[in-house]
N, CA, C and O atoms as a GROMACS GRO file, in nm:
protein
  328
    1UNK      N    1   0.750  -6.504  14.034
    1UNK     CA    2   0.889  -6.523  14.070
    1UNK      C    3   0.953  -6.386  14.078
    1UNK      O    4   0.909  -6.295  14.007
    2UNK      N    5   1.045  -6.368  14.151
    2UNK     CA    6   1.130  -6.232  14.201
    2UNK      C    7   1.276  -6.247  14.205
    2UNK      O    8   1.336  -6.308  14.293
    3UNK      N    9   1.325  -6.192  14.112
    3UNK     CA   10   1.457  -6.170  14.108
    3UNK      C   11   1.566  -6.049  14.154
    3UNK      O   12   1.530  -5.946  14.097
    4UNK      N   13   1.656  -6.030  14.216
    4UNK     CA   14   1.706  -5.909  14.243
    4UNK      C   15   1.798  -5.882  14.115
    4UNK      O   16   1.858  -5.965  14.046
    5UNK      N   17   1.794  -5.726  14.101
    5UNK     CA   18   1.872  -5.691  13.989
    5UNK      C   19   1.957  -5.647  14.032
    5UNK      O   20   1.936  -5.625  14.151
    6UNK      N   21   2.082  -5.608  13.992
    6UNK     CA   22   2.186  -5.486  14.019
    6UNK      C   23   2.264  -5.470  13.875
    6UNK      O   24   2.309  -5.566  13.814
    7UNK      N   25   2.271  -5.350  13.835
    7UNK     CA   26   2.388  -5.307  13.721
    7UNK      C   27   2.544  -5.247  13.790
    7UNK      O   28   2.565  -5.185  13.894
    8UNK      N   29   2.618  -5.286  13.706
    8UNK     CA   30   2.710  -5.209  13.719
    8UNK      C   31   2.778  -5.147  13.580
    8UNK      O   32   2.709  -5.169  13.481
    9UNK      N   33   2.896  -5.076  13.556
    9UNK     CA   34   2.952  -4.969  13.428
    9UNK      C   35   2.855  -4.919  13.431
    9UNK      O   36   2.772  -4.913  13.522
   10UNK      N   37   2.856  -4.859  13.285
   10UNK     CA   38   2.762  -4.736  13.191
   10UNK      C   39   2.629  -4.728  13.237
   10UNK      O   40   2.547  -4.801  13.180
   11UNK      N   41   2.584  -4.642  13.344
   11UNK     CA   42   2.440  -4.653  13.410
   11UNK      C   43   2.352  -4.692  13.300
   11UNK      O   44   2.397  -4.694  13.185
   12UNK      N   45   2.222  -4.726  13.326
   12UNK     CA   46   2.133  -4.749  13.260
   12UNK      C   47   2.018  -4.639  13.260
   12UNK      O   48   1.908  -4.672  13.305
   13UNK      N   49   2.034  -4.538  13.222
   13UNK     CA   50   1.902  -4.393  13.256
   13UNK      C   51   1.809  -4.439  13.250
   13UNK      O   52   1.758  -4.476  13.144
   14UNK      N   53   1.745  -4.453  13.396
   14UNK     CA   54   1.583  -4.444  13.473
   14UNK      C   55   1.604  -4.541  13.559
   14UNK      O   56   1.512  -4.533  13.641
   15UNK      N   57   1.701  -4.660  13.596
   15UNK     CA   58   1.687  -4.770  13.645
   15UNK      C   59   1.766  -4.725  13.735
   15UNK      O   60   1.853  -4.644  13.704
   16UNK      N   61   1.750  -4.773  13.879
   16UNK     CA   62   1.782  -4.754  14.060
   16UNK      C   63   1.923  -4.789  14.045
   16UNK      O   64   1.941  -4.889  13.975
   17UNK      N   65   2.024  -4.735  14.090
   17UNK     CA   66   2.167  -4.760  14.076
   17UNK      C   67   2.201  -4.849  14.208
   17UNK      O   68   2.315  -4.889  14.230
   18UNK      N   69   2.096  -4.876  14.288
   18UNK     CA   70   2.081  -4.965  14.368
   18UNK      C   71   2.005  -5.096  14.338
   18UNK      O   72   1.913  -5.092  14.257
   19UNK      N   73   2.045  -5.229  14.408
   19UNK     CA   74   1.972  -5.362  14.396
   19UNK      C   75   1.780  -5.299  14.385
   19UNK      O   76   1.721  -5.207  14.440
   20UNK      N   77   1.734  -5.410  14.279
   20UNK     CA   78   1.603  -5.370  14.280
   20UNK      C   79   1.562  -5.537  14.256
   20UNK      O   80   1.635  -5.622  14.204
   21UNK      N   81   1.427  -5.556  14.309
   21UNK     CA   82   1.342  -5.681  14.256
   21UNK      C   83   1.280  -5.623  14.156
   21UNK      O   84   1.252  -5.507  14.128
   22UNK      N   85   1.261  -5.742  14.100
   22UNK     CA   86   1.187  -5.751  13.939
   22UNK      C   87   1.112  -5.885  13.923
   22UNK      O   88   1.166  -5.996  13.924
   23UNK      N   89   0.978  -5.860  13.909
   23UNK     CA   90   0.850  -5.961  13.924
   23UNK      C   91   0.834  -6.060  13.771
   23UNK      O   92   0.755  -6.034  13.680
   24UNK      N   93   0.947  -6.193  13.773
   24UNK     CA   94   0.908  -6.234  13.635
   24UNK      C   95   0.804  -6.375  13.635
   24UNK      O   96   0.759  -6.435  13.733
   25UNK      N   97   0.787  -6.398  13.522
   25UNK     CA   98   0.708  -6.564  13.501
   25UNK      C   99   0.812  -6.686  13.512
   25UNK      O  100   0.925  -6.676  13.466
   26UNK      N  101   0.777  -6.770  13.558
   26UNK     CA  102   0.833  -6.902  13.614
   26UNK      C  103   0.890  -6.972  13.489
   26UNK      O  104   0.806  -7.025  13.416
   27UNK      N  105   1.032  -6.982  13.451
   27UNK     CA  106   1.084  -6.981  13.350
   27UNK      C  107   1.110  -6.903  13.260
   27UNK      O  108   1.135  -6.942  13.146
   28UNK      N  109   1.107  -6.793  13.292
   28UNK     CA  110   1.228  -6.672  13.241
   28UNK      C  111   1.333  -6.688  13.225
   28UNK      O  112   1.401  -6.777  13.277
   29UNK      N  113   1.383  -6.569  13.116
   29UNK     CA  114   1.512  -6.599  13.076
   29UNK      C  115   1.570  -6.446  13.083
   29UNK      O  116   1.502  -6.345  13.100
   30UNK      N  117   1.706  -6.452  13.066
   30UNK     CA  118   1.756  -6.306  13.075
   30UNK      C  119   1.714  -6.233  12.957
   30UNK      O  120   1.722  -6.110  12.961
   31UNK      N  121   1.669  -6.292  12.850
   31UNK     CA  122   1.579  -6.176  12.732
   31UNK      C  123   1.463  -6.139  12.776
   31UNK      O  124   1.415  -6.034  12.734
   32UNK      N  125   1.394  -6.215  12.868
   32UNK     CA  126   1.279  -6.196  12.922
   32UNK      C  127   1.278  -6.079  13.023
   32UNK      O  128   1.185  -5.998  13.031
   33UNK      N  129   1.386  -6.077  13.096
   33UNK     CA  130   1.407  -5.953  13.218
   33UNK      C  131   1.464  -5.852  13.091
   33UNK      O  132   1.388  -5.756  13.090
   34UNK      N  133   1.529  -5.842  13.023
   34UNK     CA  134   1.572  -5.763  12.966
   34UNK      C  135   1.424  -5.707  12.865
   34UNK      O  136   1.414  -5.593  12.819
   35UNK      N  137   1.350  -5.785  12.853
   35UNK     CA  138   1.227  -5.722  12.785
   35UNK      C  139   1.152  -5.652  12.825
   35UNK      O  140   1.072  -5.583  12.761
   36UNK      N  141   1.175  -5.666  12.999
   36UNK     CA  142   1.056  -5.668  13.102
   36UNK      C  143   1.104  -5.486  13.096
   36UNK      O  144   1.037  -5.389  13.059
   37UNK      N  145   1.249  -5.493  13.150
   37UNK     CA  146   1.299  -5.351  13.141
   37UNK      C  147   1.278  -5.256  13.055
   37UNK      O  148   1.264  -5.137  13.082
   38UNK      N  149   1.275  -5.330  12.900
   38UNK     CA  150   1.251  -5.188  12.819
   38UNK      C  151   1.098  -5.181  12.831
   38UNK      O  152   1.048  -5.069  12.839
   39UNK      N  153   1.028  -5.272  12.832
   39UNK     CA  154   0.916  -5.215  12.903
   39UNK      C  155   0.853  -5.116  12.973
   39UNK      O  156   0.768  -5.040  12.927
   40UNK      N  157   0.927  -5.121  13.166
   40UNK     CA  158   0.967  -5.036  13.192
   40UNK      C  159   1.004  -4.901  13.189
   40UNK      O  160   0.957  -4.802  13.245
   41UNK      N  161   1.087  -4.914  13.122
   41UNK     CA  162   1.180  -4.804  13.129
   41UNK      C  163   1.176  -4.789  12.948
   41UNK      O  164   1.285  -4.818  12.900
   42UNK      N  165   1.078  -4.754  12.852
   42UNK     CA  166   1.033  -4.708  12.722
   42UNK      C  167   1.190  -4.672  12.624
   42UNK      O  168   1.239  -4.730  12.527
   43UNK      N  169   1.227  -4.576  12.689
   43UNK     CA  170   1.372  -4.543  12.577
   43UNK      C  171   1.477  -4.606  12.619
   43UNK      O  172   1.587  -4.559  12.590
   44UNK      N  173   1.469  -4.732  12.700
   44UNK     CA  174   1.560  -4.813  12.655
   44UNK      C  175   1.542  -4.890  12.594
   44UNK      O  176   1.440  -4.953  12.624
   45UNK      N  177   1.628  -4.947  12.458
   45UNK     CA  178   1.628  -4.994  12.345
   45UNK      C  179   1.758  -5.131  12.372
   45UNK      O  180   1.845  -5.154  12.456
   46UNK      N  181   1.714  -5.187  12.264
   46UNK     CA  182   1.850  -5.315  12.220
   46UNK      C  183   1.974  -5.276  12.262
   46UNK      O  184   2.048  -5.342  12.335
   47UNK      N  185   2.005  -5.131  12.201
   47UNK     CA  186   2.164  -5.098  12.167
   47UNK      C  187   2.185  -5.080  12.312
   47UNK      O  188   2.306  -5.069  12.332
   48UNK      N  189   2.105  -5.071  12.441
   48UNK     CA  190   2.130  -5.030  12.531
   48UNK      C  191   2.215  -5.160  12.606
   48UNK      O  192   2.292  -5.138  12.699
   49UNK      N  193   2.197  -5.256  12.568
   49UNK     CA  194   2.191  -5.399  12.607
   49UNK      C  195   2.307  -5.445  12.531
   49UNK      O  196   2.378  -5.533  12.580
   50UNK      N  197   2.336  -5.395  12.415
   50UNK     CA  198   2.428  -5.476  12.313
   50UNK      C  199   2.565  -5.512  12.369
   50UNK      O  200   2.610  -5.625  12.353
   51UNK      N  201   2.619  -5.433  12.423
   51UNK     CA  202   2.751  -5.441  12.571
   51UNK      C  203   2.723  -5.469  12.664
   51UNK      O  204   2.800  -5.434  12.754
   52UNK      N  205   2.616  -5.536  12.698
   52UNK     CA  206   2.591  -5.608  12.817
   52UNK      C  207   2.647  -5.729  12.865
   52UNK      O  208   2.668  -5.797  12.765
   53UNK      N  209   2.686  -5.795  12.972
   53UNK     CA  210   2.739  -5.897  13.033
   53UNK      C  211   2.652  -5.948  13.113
   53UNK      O  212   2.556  -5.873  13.131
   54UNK      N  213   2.647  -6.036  13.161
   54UNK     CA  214   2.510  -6.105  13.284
   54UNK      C  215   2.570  -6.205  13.303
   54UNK      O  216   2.626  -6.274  13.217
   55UNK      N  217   2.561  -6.230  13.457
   55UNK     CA  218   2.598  -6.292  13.544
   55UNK      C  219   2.408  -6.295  13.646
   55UNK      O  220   2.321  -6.212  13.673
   56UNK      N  221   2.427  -6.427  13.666
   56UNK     CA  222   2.300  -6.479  13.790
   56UNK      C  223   2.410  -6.564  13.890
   56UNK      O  224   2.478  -6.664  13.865
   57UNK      N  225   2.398  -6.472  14.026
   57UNK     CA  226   2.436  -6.530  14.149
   57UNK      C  227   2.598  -6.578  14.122
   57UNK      O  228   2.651  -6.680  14.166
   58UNK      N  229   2.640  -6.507  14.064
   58UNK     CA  230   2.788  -6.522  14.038
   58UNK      C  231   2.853  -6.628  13.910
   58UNK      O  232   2.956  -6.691  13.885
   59UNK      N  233   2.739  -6.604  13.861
   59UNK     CA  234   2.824  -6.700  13.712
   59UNK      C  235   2.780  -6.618  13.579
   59UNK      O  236   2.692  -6.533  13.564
   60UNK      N  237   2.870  -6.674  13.493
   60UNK     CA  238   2.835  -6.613  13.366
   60UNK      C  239   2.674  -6.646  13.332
   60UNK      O  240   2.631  -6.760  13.348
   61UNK      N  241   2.609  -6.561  13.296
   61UNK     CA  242   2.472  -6.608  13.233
   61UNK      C  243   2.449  -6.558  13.033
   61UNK      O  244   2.545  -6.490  12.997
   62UNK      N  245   2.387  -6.572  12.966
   62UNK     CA  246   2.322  -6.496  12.840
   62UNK      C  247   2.170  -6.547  12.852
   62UNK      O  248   2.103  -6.618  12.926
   63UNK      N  249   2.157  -6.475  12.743
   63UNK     CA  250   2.019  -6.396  12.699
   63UNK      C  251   1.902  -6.566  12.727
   63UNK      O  252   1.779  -6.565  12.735
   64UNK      N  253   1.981  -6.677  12.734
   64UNK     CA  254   1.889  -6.776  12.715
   64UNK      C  255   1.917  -6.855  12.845
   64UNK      O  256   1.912  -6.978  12.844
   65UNK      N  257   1.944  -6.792  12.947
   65UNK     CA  258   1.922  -6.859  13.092
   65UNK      C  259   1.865  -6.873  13.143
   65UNK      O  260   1.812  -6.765  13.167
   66UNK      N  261   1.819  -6.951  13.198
   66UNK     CA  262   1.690  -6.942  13.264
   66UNK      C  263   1.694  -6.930  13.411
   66UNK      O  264   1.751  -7.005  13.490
   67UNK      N  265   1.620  -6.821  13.434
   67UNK     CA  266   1.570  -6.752  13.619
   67UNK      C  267   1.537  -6.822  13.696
   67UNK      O  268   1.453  -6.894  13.641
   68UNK      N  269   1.551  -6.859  13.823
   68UNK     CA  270   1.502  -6.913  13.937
   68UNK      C  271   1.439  -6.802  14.068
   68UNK      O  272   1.506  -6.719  14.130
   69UNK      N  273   1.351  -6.821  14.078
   69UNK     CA  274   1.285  -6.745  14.231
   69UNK      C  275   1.403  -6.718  14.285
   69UNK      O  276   1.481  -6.812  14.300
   70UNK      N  277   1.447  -6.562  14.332
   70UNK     CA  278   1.542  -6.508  14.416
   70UNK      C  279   1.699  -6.529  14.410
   70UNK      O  280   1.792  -6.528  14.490
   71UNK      N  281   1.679  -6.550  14.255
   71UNK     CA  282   1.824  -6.538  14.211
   71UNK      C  283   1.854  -6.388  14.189
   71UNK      O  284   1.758  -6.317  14.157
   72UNK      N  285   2.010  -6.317  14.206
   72UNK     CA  286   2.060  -6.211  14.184
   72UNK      C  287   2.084  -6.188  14.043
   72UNK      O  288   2.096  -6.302  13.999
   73UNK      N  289   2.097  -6.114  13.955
   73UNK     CA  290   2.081  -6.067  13.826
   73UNK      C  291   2.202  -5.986  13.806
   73UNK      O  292   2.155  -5.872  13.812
   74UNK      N  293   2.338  -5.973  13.784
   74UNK     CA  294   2.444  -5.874  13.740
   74UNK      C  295   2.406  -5.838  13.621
   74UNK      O  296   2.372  -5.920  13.535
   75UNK      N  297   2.408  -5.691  13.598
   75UNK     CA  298   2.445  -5.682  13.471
   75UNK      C  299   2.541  -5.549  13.428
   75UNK      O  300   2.511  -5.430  13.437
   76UNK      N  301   2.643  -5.597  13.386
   76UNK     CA  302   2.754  -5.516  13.324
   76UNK      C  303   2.791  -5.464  13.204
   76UNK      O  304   2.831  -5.540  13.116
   77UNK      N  305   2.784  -5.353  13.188
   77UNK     CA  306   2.780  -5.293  13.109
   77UNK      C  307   2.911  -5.253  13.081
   77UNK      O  308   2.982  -5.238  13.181
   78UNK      N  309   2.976  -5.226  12.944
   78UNK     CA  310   3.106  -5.209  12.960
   78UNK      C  311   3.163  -5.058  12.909
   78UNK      O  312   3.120  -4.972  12.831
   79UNK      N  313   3.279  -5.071  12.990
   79UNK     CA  314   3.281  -4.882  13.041
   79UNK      C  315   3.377  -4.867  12.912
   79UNK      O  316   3.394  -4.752  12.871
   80UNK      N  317   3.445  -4.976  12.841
   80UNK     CA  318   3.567  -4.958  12.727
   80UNK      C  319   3.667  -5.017  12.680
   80UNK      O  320   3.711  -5.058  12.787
   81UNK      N  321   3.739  -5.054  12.604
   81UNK     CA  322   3.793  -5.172  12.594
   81UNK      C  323   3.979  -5.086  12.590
   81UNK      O  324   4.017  -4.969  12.597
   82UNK      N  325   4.044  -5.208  12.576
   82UNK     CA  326   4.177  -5.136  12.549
   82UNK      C  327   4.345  -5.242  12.642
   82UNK      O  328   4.460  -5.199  12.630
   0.00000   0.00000   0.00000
């Protein structure tokens, strides 16, 4: 299954600041892409994630959603509160 990613706020250092696919297993969840990444990408850690927001294809998502083949992936990171 293939999902498109995109971030937006607080970049994520090493990850494409452009839409990217990401190759998961059939019933994934957003901890699962988020696992897949630190994988990936080694020094990213939890705390990197801890201000994270996720949205799939325009709705709110968390950590226990589950992925569909060629769904879009937001993830927002937050730039600050106030």
């Amino acid at each position: 299954m293939r999902v498109v990613v995109k971030h937006l706020g607080i970049p994520l250092e090493g990850l494409d600041k452009e839409p990217f696919e990401l190759d998961l297993e059939e019933g994934d969840t957003i901890r699962d892409l988020v696992d897949q990444l630190m994988k990936q990408h080694p020094h990213l850690t939890p705390k990197h994630f801890q201000t994270t927001s996720f949205m799939i294809d325009g709705k709110k998502a968390d950590y226990k959603s589950i992925l569909k083949d060629n769904e879009r992936v937001l993830l927002m990171r937050i730039l600050g509160g106030g």
